[in-house]
C-alpha positions in Angstrom: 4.8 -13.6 3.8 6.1 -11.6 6.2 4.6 -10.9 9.6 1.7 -8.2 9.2 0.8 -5.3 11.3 -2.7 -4.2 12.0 -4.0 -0.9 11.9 -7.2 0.2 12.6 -9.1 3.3 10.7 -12.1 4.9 10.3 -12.7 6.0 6.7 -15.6 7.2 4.3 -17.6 6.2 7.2 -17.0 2.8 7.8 -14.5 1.3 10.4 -11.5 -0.6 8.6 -8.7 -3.1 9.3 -5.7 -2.2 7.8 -2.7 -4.7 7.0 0.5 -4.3 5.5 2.1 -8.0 4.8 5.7 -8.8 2.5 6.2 -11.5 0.3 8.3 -14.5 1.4 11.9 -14.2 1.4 13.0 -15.6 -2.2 9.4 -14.9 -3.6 10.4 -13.3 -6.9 9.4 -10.3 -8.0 9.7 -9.2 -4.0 5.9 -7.8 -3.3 4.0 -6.1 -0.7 0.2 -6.5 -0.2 -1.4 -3.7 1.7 -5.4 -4.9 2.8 -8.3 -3.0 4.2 -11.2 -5.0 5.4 -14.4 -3.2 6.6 -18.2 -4.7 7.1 -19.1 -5.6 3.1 -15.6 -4.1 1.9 -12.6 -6.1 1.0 -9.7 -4.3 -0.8 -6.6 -5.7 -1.5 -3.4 -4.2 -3.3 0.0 -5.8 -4.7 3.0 -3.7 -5.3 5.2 -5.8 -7.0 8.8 -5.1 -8.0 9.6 -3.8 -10.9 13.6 -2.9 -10.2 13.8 -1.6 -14.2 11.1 0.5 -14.0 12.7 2.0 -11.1 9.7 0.6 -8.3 10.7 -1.3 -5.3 8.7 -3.0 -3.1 8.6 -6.3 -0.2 12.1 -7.6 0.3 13.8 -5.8 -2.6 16.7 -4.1 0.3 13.6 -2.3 1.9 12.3 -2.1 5.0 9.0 -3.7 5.8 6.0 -1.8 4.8 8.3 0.6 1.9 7.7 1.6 -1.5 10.2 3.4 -3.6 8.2 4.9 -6.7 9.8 5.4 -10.1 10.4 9.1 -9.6 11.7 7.9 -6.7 9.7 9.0 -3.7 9.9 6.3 -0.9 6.4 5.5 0.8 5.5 4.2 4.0 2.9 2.2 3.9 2.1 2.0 7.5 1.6 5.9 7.7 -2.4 6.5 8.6 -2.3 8.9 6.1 -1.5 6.8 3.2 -3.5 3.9 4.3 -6.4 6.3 3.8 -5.8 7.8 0.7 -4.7 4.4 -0.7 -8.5 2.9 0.9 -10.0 6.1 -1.0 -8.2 5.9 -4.2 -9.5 1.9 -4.3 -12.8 2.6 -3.5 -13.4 5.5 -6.1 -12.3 2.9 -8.9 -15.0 1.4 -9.8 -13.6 -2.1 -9.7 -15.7 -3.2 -6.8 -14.7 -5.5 -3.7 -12.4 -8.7 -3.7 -10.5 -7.9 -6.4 -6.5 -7.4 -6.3 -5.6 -4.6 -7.8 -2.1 -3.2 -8.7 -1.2 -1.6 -5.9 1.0 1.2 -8.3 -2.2 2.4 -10.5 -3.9 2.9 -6.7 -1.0 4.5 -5.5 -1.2 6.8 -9.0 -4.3 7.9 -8.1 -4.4 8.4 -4.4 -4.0 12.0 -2.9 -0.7 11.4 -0.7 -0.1 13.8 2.3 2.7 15.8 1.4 6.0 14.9 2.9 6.7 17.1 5.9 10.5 19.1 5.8 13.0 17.9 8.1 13.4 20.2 10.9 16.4 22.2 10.7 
């Protein structure tokens, strides 16, 4: 996998360690795991490639840390925002801790920040 970044935020009250890491080069489909980690909480999410479906994720010609969605929105995972809505998505689930989930059905469900207009 590639190298991760670490981000650290405070959400639903509880202080969390955010990674996002990509799959190895070769590693097919090309994947990106994006983790939070808080005291008792471990939540971990794949998004896996899925180039005929029209999602791209990892090493697919992307830049580390990008999502390209099938009604082609790209994502950046390392955005705060994001982090935090994907965190509160996953936790709302039901599914519990230390379970990888698909990282597209979280993404689904999450509340994104709405893209902000380029300046003119």
């Amino acid at each position: 996998m590639t190298r991760s970044h670490i981000r650290r935020l405070r959400i639903a009250d509880a202080d969390f360690v955010c990674s996002v890491r990509g799959s190895a080069a070769g590693v097919v489909p090309a994947s990106v795991v994006f983790a939070a980690y808080a005291p008792g909480r471990r939540l971990r999410m794949r998004f896996s490639s899925a180039p005929a479906e029209g999602r791209l994720a990892g090493d697919a010609g992307l830049g580390h840390g990008s999502l390209r969605t099938a009604d082609g929105r790209w994502i950046n995972l390392h955005l705060p925002a994001v982090m935090q809505a994907l965190v509160l998505a996953a936790l709302g689930d039901g599914r519990g801790d230390d379970v990888e989930r698909d990282g597209w059905r979280v993404l689904d469900a999450a509340a994104l920040p709405v893209p902000r207009a380029a300046a003119p």
